[in-house]
N, C-alpha and C positions, 0 to 999 in steps of 0.2 A: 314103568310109569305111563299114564296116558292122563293128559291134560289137553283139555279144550278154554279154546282162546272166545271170548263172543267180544267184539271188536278187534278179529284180527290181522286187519288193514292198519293200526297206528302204526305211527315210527316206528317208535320203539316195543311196540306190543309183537311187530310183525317178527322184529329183528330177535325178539327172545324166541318166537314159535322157528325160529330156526336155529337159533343156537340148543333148543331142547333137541330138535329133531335130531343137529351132528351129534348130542349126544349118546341116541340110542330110545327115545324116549318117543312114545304114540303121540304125532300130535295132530288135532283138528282146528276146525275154527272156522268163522261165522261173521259177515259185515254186511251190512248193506249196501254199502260203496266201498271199493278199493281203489285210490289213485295210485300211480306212478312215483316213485321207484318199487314202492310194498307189490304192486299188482306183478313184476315181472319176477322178484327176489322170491316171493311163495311161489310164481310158478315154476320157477329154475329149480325148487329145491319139492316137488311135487305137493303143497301145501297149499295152494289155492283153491278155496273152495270151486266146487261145481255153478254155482250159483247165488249170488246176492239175495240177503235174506237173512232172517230168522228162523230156525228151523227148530225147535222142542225136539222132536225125534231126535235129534242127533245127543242129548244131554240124555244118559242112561247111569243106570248104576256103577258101572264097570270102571267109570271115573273118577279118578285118584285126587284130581285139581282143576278146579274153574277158574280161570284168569281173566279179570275182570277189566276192560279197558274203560280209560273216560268217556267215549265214545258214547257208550251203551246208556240207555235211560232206566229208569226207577221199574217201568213197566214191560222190559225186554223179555220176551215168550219164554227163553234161552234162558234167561236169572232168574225167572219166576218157576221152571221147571225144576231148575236147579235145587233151588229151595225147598221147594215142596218134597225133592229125594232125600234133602239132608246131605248133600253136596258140600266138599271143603271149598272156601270159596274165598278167592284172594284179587286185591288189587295189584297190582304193576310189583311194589314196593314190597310190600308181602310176602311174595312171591320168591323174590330174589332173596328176603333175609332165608326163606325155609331151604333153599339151595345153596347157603354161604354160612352156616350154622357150625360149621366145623373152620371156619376160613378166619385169615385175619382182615379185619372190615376197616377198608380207607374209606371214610367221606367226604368229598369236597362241597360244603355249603358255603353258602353269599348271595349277595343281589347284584354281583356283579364280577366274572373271572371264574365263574367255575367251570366253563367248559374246558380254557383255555388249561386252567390249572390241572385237570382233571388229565385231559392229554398230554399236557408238559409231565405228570408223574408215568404217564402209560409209554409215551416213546423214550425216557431214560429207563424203566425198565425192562423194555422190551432191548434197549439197545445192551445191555448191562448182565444180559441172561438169563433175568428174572420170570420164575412160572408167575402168572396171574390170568385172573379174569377181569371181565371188566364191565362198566356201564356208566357210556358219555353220549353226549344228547348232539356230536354232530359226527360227520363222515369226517375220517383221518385217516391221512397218509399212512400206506403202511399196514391198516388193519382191512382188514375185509366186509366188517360189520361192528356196529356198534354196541353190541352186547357178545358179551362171550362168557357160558359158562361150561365147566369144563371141573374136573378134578383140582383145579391148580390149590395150594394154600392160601393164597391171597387174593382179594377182589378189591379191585380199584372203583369205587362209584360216584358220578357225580349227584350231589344230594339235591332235590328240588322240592321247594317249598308250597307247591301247588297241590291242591285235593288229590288223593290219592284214586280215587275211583267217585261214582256216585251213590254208593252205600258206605264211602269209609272218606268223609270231609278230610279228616286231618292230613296235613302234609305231608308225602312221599318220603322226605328225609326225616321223620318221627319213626319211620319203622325197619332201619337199618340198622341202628344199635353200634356204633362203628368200635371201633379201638384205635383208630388213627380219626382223632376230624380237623376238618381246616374250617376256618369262618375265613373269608378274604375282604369282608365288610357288610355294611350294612345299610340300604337305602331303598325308603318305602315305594313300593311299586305293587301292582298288583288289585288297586282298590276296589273293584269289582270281586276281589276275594276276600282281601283285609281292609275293611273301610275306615280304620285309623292305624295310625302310626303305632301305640300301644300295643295294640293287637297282632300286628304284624311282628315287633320285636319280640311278644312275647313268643312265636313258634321260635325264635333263634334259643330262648332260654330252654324252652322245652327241649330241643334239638342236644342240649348240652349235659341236659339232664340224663339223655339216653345215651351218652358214651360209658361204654362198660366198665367198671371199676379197675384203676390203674394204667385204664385208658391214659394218652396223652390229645389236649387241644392244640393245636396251631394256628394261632389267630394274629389277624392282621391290627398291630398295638397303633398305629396311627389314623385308624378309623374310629372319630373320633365316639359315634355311638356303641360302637363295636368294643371300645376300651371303658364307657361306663356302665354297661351292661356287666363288663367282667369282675370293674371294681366291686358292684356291686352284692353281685352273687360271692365274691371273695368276703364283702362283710358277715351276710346269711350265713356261709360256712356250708356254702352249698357245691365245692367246688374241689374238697379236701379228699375226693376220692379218685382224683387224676391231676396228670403234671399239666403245666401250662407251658409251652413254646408260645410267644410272641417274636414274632417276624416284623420288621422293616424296609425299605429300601437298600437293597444290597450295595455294594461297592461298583461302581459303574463308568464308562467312559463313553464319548460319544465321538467317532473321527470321521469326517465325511460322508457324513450319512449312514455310519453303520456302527452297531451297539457292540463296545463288549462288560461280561458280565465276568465281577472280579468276585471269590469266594475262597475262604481261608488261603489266602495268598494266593491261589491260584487263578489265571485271567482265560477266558477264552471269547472272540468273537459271536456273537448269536447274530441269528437274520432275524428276529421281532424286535420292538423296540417298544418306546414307554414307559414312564413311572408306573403304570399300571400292571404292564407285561413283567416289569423289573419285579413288581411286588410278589404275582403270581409266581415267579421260577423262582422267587426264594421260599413260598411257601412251599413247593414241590421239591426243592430241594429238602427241608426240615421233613417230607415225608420217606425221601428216598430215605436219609439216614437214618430214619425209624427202621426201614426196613435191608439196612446194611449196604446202603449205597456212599462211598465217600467224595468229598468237594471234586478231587481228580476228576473220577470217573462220572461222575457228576457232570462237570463240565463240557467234559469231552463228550459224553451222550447228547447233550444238550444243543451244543454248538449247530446240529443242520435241522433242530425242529424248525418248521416251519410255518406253523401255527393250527389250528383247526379252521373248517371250514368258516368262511363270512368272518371269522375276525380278524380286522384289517390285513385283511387276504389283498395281495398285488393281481387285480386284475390283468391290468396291461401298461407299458412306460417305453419313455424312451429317454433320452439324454436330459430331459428337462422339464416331461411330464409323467407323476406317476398317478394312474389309478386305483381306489384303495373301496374294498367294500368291505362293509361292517354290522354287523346282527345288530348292534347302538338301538336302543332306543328309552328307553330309562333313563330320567336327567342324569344321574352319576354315569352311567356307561358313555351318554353324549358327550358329557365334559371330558371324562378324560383320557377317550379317542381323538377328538379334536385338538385337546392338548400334545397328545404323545407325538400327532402327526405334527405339529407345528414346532415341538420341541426339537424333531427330529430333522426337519430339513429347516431351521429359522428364516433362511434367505429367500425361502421361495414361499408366494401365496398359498393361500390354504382355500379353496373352493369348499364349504360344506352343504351336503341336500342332505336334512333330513325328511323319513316319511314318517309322518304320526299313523298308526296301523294299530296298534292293540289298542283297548278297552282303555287302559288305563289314560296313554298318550291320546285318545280322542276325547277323556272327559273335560269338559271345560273346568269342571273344579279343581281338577290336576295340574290344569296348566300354570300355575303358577310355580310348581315348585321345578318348573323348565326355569326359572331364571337365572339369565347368567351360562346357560350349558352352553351356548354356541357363541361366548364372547370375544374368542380367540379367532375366529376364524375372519378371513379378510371379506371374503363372497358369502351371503349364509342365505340360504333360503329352505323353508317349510313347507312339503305339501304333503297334502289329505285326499283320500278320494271321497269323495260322496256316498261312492256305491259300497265303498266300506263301512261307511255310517249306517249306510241301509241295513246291510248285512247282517249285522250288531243289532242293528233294532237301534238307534241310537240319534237324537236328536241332534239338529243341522249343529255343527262346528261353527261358529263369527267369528272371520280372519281378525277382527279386531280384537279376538279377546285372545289370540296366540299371539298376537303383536303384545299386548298388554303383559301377557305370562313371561313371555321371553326375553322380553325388556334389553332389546339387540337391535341398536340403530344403525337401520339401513335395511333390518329382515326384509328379505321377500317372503311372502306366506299365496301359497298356490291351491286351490284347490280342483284344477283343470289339465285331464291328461296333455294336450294340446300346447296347454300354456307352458309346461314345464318343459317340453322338449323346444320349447323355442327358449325360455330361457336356459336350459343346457347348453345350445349352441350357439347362442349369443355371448357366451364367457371366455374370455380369453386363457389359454392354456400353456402361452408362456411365462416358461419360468414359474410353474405352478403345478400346484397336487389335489386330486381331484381328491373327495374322499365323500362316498355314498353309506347313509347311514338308514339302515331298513331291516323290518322283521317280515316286511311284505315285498310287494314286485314292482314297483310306482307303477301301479292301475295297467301291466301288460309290457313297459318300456323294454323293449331289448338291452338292455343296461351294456352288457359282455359287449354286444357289437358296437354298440356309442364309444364305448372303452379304445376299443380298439381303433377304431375310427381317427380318435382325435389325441394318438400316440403313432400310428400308421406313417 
């Protein structure tokens, strides 16, 4: 096979043109910029191109597959050549269903836990000695890369709701077809993609529609749009061609600051914690045992995940302060990190910074359904950079109207790189837990080193 990549510096774009390559397969590929970690991983595995750029000559007949990243626009030299040969031509998602077509297909969708959940199924069966492939959207413990394709019979995917490329709008998890899927919830985010609520639930139905017949769903019965969504399609009679698993909050105990997770009688300690984390390792667990993993062994695989990257990852602690960073930024993910963490140590303050960074978190229209997210926390402060507004193309943020949205007396709301490191170190960190909630870098902050700093 030989497949050419045109965007392929993304994440995860980079990370499939080298799981093709370990498989044996020709592979090329084309960016105009490459950052760090993609620039050093294609050149470790001889896959970097020669040169930034578009280049037509390199799109020839002899090619089997055109892989199509977000990246690329409507008018790329590269797609336009493509085309004009009559080239197979696939996005990200595409892509993966045509190499997992003989496989049995896990999906993990939601707006919120599915990477976590996606890796809570990948390190129980990796620990359990299960073949599989895989596709999760952050670096973990234990795997080398976050795509793997490979012979195995099963693929593990995390399903994402976002455009699949720029000639294929519909969402990523529309074209995987699963036979295992999970919903872990439902909460509008995204509005620069789904500009109402409506329209955003309907890809979760669409999503449900493409599991294969006899398929099994796994959804989360206590979210509460997520369980009218399901009544509903149960009326239509649109749902009679697969079983329904509804998960809950597992059996749980919490001693001294550390969780254990209790399953058909059997108990073991976990190091994540959370109503939220709780929910995901049960949903992971109803996947294992789809795929012949029992509560035992279950358990025992489970007990030293550690979490995936950025979610409420332990930066640095020490006897009485812990630091905690977190991907959070979606009202439902801010609530209920902020919760998990407050649940989990009650006696000690809870510090929370969140940064509004995406589209969605900087629109003012949005801000209101921030209300209530950061209610638990003792310290709460919000900041925004500017130059991310810029960035975006995006009209100035008014601190008053995130005051207004967040509806959290006492918010500080920052929008000055300056101002925010003095308020970091102007907080007191005893007897307290810091917890960092970002999709971005607060405007360059060394975060790691402050971390450390003020647990040191």
């Amino acid at each position: 096979m030989k497949v050419h990549f045109i965007a392929i510096g993304g994440s995860v774009m980079h990370q499939l043109a080298i799981a093709l390559h370990k498989k044996g397969y020709t592979v090329t590929g084309s960016d105009d910029e490459i950052f760090e970690p993609a620039k050093s991983n294609l050149k470790n595995e001889g896959l970097l191109p020669a040169s930034d750029g578009w280049f037509p000559e390199k799109i020839n007949a002899d090619i089997d597959a055109v892989i199509l990243g977000m990246h690329a626009k409507q008018d790329n030299p590269e797609l336009q050549k493509a085309k004009e040969l009559g080239l197979k031509i696939y996005s990200f998602p595409e892509y993966i269903f045509q190499e997992s077509k003989n496989k049995t297909r896990v999906v993990v969708g939601g707006s919120h836990g599915k990477t976590t959940t996606t890796s809570m199924i990948m390190h129980v069966l990796k620990k359990t000695g299960k073949d599989f492939d895989y596709l999760v959207g952050a670096k973990l413990e234990g795997f080398p890369q976050s795509v793997n394709i490979t012979n195995a019979p099963v693929i593990v995917c995390e399903g994402d709701e976002y455009p699949a490329s720029v000639i294929e709008k519909r969402p990523k998890f529309h074209f995987l077809f699963p036979h295992i899927a999970v919903i872990t919830g439902i909460a509008w985010d995204h509005i620069n993609v789904f500009p109402t609520f409506d329209f955003y639930l309907e890809q979760f139905k669409i999503f449900i529609d493409k599991i294969e017949p006899g398929g099994v769903l796994i959804y989360n019965e206590k979210d509460g749009e997520l369980e009218n969504l399901i009544n509903e399609m149960e009326l239509d009679k649109s749902l009679t061609n697969i079983k329904l698993q509804p998960y809950s909050l597992p059996g749980h105990r919490i001693k001294n600051g550390k969780t254990s997770l209790i399953i058909d009688g059997y108990e073991s300690e976990i190091n994540v914690f959370g109503d939220h984390n709780l929910l995901n390792a049960n949903a992971a667990y109803f996947v294992c045992k789809q795929l012949g993993v029992d509560a035992k062994s279950f358990l025992n695989a489970i007990a030293d995940f550690t979490g995936a990257s950025k979610r409420l990852e332990l930066l640095a602690s020490n006897h009485q302060t812990n630091v905690y960073r977190d991907f959070a930024h979606a009202p439902s993910k801010v609530k209920a990190t902020i919760e998990a963490v407050k649940q989990q140590f009650p006696d000690r303050k809870l510090i929370a910074l969140l940064e509004l960074h995406t589209y969605s978190s900087l629109n003012e229209q949005f801000m209101e359904q921030y209300a209530g997210a950061m209610q638990q926390a003792d310290s709460a402060a919000v900041f925004y950079s500017k130059h991310a507004l810029e960035l975006k193309r995006m009209p100035l943020l008014p601190r008053e109207k995130v005051y207004e949205g967040f509806k959290k007396n006492g918010l500080v709301v920052i929008n000055e790189k300056a101002e925010l490191e003095r308020w970091l170190h102007d907080q007191s960190y005893n007897n307290a837990n810091l917890l960092l909630m970002s999709s971005g870098n607060y405007d360059g902050i060394d975060i790691l080193t402050f971390a450390r700093e003020i647990t040191g």
